[in-house]
PAZAPA-4460 file (N, C-alpha, C; in steps of 0.05 Angstrom, whole numbers, plus 32768, in hexadecimal, padded with zeros to 4 digits):
% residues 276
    n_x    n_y    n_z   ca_x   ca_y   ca_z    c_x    c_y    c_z   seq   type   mol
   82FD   881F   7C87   830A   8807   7C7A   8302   8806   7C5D     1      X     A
   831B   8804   7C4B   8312   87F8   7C2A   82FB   87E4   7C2C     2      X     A
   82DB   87ED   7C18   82CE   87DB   7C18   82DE   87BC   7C0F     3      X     A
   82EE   87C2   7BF7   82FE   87AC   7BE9   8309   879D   7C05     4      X     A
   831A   87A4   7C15   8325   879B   7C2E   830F   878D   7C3B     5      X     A
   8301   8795   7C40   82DD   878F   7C59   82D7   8779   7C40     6      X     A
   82D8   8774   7C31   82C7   875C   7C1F   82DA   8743   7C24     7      X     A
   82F3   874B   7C1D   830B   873A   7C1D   8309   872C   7C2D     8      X     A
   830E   8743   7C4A   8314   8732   7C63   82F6   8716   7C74     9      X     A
   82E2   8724   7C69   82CD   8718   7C6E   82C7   86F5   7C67    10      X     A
   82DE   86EF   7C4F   82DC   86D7   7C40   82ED   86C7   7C4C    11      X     A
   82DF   86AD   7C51   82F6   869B   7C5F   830A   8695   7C51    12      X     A
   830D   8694   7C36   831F   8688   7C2F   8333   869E   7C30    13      X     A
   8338   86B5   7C3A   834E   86CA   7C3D   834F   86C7   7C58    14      X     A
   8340   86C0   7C69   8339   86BA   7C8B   8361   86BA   7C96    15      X     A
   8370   86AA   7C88   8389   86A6   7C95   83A1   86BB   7C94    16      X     A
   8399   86CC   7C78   83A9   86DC   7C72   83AD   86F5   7C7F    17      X     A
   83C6   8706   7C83   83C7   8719   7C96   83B7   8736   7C89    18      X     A
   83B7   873F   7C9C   83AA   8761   7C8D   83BF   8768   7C74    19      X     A
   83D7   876F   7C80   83EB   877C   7C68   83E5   876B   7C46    20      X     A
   83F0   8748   7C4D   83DF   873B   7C3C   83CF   873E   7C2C    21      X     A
   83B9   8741   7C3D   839A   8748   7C2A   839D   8764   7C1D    22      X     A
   83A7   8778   7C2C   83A2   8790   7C1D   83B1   8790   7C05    23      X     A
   83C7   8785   7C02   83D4   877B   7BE4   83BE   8770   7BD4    24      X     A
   83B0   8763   7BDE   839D   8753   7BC9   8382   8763   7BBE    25      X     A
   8384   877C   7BD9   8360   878B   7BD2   8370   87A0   7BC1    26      X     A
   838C   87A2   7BC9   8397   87B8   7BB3   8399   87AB   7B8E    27      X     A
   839C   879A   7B93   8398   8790   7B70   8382   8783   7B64    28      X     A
   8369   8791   7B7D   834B   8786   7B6D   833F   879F   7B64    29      X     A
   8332   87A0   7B47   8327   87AE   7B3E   8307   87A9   7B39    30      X     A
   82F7   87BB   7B44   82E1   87B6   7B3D   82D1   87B6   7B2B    31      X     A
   82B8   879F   7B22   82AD   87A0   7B04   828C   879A   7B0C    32      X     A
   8283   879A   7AF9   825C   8794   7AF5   825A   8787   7AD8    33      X     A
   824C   8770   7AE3   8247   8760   7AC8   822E   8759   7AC9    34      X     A
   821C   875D   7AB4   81FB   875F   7AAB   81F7   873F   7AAC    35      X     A
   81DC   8738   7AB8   81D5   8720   7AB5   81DC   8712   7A97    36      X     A
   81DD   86F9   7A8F   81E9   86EB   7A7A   81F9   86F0   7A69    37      X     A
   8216   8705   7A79   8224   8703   7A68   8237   86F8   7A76    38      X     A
   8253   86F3   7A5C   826A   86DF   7A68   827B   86E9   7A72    39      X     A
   8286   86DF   7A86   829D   86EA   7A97   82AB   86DE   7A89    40      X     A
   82B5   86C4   7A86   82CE   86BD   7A7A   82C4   86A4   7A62    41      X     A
   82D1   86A7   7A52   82C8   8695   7A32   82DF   8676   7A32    42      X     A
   82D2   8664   7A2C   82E5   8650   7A2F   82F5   8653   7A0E    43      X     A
   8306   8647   7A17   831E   864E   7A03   832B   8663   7A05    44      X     A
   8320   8673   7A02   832E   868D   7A09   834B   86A0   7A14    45      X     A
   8359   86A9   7A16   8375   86AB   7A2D   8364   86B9   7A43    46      X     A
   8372   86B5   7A59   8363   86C8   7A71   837D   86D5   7A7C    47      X     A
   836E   86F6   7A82   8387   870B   7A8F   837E   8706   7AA9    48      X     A
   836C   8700   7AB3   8365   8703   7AD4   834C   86F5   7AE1    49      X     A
   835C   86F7   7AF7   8348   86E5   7B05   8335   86EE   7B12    50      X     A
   8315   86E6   7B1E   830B   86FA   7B2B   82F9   86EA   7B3F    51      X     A
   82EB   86FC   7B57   82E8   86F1   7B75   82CB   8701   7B6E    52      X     A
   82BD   86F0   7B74   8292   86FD   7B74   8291   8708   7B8D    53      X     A
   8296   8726   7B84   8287   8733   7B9B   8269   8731   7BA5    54      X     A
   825B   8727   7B8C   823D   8730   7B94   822D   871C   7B7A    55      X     A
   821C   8711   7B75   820D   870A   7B5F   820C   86E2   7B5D    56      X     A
   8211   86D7   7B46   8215   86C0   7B40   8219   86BE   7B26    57      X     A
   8231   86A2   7B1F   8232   8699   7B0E   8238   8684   7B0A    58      X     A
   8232   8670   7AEE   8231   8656   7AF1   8250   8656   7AD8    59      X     A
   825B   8639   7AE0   8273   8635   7ACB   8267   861F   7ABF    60      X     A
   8274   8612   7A9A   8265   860B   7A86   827E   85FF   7A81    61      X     A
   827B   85EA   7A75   828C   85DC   7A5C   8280   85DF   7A4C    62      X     A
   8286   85E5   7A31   8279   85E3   7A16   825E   85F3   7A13    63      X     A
   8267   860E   7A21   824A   861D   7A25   8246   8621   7A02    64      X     A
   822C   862A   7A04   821F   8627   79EC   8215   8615   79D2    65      X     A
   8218   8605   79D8   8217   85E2   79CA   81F9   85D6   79D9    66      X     A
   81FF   85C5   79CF   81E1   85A8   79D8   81F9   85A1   79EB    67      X     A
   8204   859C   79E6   821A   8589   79FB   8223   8595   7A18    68      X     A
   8222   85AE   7A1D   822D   85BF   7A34   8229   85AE   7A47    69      X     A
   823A   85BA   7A60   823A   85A3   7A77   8241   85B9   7A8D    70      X     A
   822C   85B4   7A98   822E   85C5   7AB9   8248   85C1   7AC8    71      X     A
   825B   85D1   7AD0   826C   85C9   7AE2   8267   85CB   7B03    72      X     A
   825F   85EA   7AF7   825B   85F9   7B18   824D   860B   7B19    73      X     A
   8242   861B   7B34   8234   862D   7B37   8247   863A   7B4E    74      X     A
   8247   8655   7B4E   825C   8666   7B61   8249   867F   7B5F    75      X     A
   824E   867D   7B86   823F   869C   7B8E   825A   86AA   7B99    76      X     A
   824C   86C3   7BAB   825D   86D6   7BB3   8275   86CA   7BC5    77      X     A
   828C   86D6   7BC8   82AA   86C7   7BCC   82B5   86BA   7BC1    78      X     A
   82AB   86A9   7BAE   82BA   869D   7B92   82D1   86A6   7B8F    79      X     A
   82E9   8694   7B83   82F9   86AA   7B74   82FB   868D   7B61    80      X     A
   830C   8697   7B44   8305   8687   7B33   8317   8695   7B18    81      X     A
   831C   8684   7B06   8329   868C   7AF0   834A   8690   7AF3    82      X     A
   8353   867A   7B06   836F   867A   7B0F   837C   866D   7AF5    83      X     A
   8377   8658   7AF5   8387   864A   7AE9   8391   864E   7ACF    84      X     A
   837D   865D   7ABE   838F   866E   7AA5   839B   8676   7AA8    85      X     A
   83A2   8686   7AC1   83B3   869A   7AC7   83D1   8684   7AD1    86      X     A
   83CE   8674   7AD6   83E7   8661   7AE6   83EE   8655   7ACE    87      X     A
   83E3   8645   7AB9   83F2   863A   7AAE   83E8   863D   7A8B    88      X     A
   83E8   865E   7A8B   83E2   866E   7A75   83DB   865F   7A5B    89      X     A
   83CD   864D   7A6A   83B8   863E   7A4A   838F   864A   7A4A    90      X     A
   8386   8643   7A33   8366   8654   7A31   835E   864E   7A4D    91      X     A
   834E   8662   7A47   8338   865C   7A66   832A   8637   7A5B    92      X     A
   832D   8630   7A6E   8317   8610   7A6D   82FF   860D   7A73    93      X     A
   82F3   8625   7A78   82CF   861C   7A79   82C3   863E   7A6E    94      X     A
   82AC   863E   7A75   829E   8657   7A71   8298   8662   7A85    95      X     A
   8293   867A   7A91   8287   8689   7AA0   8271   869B   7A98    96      X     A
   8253   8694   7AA5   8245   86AA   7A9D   8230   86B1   7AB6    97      X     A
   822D   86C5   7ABA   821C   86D5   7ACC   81FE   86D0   7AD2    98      X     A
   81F3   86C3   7AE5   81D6   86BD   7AE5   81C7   86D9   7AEA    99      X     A
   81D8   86E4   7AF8   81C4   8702   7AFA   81D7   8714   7AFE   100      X     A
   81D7   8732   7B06   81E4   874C   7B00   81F9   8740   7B19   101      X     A
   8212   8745   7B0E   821F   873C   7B1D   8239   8744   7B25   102      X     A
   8240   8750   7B3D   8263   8762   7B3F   8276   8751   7B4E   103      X     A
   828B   8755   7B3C   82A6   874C   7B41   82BE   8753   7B4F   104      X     A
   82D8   8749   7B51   82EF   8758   7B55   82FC   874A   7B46   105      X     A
   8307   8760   7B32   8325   874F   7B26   833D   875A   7B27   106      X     A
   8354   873E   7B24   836C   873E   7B2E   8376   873F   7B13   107      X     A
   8382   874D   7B05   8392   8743   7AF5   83AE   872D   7AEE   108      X     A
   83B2   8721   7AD8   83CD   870E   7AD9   83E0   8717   7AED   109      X     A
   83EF   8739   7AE0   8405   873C   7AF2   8406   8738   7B12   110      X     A
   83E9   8745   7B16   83EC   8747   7B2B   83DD   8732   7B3C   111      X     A
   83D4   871D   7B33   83D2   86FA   7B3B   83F1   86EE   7B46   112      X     A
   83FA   86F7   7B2C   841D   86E6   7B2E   8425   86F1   7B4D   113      X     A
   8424   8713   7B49   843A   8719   7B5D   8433   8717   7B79   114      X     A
   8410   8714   7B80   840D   870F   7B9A   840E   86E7   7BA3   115      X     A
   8407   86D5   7B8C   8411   86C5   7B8F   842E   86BE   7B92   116      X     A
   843F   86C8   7B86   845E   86C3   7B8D   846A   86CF   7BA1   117      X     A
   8461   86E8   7BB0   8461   86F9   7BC3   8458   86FE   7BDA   118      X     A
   8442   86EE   7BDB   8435   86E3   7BEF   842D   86CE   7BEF   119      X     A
   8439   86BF   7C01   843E   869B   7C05   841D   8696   7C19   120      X     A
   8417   86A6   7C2B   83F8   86A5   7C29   83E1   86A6   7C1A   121      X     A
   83E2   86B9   7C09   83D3   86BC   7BF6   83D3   86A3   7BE0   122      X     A
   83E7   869F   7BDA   83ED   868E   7BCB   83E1   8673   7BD3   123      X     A
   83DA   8674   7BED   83D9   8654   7BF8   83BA   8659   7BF4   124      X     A
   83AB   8667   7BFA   838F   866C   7BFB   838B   866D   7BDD   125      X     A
   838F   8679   7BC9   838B   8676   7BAC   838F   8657   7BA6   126      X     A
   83A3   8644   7BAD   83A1   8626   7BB3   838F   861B   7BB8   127      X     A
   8381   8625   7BD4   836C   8615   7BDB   834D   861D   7BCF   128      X     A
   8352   8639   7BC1   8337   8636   7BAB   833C   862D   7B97   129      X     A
   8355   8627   7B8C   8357   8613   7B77   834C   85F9   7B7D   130      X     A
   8355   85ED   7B8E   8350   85D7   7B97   8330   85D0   7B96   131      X     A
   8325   85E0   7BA8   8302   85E2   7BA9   82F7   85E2   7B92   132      X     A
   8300   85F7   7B79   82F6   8602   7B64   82FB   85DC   7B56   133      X     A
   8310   85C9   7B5B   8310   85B2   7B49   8309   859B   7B58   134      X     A
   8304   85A3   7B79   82EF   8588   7B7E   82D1   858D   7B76   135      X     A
   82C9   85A5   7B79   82AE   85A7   7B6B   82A0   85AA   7B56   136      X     A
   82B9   85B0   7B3B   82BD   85AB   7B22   82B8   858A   7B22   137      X     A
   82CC   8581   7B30   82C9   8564   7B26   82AF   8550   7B2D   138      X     A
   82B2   856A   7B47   8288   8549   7B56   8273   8558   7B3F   139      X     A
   826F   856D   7B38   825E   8575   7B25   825F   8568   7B09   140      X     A
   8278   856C   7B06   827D   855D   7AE3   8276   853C   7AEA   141      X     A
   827F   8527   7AFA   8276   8511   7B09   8257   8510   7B08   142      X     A
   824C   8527   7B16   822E   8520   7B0D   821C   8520   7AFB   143      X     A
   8230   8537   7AE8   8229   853A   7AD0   8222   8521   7AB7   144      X     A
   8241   8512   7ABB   8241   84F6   7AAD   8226   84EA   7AC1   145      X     A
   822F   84E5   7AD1   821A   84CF   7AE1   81FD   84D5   7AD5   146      X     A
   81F0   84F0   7AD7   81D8   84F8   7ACF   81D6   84F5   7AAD   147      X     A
   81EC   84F8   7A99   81EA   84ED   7A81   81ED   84CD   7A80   148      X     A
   81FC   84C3   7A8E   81F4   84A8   7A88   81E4   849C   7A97   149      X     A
   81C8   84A4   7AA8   81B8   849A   7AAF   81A7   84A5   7A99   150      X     A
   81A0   84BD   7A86   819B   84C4   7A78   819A   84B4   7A5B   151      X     A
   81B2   84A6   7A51   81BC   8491   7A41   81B2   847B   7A4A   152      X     A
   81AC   8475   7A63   81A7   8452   7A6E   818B   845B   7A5C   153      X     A
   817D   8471   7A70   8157   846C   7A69   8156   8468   7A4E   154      X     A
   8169   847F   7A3C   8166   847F   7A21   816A   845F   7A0F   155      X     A
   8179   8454   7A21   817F   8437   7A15   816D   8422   7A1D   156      X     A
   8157   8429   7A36   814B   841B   7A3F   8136   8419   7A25   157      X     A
   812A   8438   7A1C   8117   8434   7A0F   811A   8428   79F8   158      X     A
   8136   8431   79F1   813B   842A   79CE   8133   8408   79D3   159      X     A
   813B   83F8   79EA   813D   83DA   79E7   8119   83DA   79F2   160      X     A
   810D   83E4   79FE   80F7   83E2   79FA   80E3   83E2   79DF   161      X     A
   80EE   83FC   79D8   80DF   83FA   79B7   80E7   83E4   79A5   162      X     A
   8104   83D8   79A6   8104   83CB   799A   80FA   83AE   79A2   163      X     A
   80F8   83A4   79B9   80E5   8397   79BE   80C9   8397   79B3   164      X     A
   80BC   83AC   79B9   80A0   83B2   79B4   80A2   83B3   7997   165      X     A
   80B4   83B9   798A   80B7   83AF   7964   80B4   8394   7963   166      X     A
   80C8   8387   796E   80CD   8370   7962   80B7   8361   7969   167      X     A
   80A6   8360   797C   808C   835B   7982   8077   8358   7975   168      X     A
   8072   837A   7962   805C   837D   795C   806D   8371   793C   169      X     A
   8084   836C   7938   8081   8361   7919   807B   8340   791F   170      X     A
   8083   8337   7937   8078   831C   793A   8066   831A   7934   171      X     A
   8053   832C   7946   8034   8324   7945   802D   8335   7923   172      X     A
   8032   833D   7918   802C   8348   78F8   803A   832E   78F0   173      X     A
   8051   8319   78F1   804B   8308   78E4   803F   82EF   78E6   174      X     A
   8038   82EF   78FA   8023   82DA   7903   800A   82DA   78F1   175      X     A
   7FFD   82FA   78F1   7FE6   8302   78DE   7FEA   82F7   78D1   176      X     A
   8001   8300   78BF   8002   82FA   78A3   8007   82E0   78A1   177      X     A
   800C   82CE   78A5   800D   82B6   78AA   7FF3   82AF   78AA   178      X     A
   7FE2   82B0   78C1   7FC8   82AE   78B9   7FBB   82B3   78AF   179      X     A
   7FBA   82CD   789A   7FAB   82DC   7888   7FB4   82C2   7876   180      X     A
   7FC8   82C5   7872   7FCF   82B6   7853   7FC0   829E   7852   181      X     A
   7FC4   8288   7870   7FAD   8273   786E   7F9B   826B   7865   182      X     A
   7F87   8284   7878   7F78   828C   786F   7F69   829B   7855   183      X     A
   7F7C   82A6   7843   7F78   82A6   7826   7F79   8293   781D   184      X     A
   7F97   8285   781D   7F97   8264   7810   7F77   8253   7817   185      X     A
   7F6F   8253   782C   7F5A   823F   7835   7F3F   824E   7825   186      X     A
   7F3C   826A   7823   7F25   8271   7811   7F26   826B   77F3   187      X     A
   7F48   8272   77F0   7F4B   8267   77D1   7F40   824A   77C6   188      X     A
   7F45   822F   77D8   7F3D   821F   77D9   7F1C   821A   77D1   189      X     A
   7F14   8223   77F0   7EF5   8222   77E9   7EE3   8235   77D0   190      X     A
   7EF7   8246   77CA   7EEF   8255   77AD   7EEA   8248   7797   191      X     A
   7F02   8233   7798   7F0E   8229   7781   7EFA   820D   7781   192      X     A
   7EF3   81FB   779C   7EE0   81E7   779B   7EC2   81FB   7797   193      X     A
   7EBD   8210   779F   7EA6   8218   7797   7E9F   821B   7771   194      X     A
   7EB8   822E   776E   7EBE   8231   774D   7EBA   820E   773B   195      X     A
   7EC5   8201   774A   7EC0   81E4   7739   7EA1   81DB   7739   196      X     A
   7E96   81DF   7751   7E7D   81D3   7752   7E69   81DE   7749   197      X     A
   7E6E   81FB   7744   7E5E   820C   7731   7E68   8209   7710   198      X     A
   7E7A   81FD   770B   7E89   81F1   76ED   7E74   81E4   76E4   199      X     A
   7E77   81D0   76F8   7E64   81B1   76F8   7E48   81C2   76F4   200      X     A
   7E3B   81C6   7704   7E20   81D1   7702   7E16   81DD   76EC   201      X     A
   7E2B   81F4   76DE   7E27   8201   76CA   7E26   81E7   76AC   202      X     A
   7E40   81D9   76B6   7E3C   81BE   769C   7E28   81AF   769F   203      X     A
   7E15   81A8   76B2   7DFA   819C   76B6   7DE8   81B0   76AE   204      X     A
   7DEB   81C0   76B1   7DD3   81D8   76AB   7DCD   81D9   7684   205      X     A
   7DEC   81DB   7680   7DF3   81D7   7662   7DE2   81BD   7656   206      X     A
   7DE7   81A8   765E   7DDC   8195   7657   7DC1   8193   765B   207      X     A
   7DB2   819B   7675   7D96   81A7   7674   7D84   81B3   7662   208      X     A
   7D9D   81C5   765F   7D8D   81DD   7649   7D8F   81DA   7630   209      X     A
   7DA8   81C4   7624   7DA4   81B3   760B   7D89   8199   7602   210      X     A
   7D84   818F   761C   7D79   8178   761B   7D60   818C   7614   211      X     A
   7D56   81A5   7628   7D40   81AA   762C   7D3A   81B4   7607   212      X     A
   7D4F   81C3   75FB   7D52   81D3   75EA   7D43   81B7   75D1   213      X     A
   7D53   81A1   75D5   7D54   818C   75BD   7D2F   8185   75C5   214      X     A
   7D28   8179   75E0   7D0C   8178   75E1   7CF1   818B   75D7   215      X     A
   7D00   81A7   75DE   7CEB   81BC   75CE   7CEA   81B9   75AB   216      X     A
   7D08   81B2   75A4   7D06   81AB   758C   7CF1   8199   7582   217      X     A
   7CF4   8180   7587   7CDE   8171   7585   7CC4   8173   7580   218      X     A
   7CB8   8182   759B   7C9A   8186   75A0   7C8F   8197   7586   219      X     A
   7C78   818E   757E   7C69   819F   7569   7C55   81AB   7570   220      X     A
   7C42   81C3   7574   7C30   81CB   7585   7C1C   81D0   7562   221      X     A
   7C06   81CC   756C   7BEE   81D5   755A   7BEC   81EE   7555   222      X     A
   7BE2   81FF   7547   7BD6   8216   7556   7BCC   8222   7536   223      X     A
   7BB6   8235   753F   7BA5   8243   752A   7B82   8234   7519   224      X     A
   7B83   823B   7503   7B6E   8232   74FC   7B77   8211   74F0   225      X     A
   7B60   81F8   74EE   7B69   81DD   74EC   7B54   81DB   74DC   226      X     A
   7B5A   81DA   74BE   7B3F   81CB   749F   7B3B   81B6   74A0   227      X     A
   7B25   81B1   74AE   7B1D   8196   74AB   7B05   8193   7495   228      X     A
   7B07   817B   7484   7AEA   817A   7476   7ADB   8171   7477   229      X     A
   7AC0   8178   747F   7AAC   8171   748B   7A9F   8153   747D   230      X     A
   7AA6   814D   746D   7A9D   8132   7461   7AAE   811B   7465   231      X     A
   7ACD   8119   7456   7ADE   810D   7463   7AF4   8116   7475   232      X     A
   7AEA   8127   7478   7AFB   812C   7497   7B23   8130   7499   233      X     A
   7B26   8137   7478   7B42   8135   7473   7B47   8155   7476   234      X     A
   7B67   8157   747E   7B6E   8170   748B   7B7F   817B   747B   235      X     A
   7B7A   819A   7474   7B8D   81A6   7464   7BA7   81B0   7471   236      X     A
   7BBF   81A3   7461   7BD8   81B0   7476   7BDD   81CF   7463   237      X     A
   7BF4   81D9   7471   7BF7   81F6   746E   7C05   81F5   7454   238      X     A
   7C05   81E4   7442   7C0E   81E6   7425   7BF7   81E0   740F   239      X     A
   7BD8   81DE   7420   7BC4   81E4   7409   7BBD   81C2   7401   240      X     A
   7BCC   81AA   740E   7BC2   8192   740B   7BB3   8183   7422   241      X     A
   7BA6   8179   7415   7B8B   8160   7425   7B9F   814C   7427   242      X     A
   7B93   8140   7444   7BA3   8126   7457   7B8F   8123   7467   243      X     A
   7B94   8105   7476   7B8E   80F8   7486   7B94   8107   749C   244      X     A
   7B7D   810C   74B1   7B80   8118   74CA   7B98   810E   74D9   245      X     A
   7B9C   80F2   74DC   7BAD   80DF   74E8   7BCA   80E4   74D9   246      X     A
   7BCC   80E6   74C3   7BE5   80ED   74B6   7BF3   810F   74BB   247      X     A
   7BDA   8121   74C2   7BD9   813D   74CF   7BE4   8138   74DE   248      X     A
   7BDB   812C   74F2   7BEC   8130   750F   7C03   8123   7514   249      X     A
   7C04   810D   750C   7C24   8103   750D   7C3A   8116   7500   250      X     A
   7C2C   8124   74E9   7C44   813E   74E2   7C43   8150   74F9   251      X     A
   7C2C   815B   750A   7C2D   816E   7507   7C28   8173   752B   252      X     A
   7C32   815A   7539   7C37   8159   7556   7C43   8141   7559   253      X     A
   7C51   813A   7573   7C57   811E   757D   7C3B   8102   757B   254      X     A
   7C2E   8107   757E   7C0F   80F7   7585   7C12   80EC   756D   255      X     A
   7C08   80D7   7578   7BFC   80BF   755C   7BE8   80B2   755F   256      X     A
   7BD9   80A7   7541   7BB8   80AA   753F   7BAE   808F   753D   257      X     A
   7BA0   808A   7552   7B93   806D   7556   7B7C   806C   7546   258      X     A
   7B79   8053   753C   7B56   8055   7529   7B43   804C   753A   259      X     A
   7B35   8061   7547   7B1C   804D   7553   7AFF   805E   754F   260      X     A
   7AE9   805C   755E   7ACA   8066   7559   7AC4   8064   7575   261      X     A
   7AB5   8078   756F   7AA2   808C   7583   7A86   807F   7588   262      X     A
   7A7E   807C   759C   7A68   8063   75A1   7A4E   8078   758F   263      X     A
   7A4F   808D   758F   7A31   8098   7578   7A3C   808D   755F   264      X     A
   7A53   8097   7551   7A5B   8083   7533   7A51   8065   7533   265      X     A
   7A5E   805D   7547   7A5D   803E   7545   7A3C   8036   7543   266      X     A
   7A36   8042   755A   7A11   803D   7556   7A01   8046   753D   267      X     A
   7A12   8055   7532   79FF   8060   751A   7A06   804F   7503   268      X     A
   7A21   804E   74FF   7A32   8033   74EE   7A28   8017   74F4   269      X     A
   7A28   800D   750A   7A1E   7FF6   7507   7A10   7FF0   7516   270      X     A
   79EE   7FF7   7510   79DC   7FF8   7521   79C9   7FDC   7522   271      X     A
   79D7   7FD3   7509   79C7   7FB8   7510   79D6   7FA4   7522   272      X     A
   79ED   7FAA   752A   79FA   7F98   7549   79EC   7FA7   7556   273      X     A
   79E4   7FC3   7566   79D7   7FC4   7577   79B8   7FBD   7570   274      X     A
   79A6   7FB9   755B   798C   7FBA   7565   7989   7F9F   7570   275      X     A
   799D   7F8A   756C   7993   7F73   757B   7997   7F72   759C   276      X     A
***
């Protein structure tokens, strides 16, 4: 038996079709080998043929190569896939690329058309992997959004979290500042009553140190050698003239000079009051 035939027949989805049938279809598959990560079919692209995974895996892509790509599907062996370029000869619509070394069969356009229009079995089974190929396109792409916009919720959760936790911490930063400032104002205050009362103190001090200044003025202090003359007892000032002791010191300190006697003078002066 054609291995191609033995693979065919083994797949359910050919399960209905007759032998003669199928061998039309293993007669227009050609066999290929495709190296882990490369592309079977490129989105945009035109596609000549369609092809059925004999052997390997591959995943299909929207917008392969971007930040944005979006998983459609994953397809192992029996797959068939890449119809619909071929039916309504617009680009391929997704990507195909190979997770690991991977062999194919392909059908080409012509010969897509002519066992589809030629065989009303065949044709019905190419249907129903269409069909499969866009309910599981669609629950995949479905989860896809679902998993980006649970993705978008968390992302929105946090943004409204942070911005919470902002608007928070500028509360509480203006609260600070609110109380800092107070609190400056209230030191400024007591600065400003301290600054006055040290005004005051310094203008008392002023007047202290005037009053004290004008009193030292005043005071006359003695000092050095003092000529007295031993007979009358008159004192030479520092310009070479004789005076009255008592007239000395009223120049020449605050003190002033009482006239009185020394009980030896007095006794010697007037000794005839004491001999009685």
């Amino acid at each position: 038996m054609d291995p191609i035939f033995a693979f065919l027949r083994g797949l359910d989805l050919f399960s209905p079709v007759a032998d003669d049938d199928l061998a039309a279809v293993a007669e227009a598959c050609t066999p290929a080998e495709v190296a882990a990560g490369q592309v079977l079919c490129h989105e945009g692209q035109p596609g000549s043929q369609i092809y059925i995974l004999r052997e390997g895996q591959v995943k299909v892509w929207k917008d392969h190569g971007t930040a944005d790509r979006i998983f459609l599907a994953e397809y192992g062996p029996g797959k068939v896939f890449g119809e619909l370029a071929l039916i309504d000869n617009l680009p391929r619509s997704a990507t195909v690329v190979c997770d690991v070394h991977t062999r194919v069969l392909e059908v080409a356009q012509t010969d897509f058309v002519r066992l589809i229009t030629g065989h009303p079995c065949v044709c019905y089974c190419f249907m129903k992997s269409i069909a499969a190929m866009i309910r599981t396109t669609t629950a995949n792409y479905a989860a896809g959004l679902k998993e980006r916009q649970r993705a978008l919720e968390d992302s929105n959760q946090r943004l409204r979290q942070e911005i919470e936790a902002k608007t928070r911490a500028e509360s509480e930063l203006k609260t600070y500042q609110n109380h800092l400032t107070e609190l400056v104002e209230q030191r400024t205050r007591e600065l400003a009553h301290v600054n006055t009362l040290l005004r005051g103190e310094i203008e008392k001090r002023k007047v202290t140190e005037k009053e004290l200044r004008d009193a030292l003025a005043k005071v006359k202090v003695l000092g050095g050698l003092l000529p007295v003359c031993t007979v009358c007892h008159k004192v030479r000032d520092d310009d070479g003239y004789w005076g009255g002791i008592d007239a000395f010191f009223r120049k020449h300190s605050q003190a002033d000079v009482q006239a009185s006697i020394c009980p030896a003078c007095s006794k010697a002066k007037y000794s005839k009051f004491y001999e009685k």
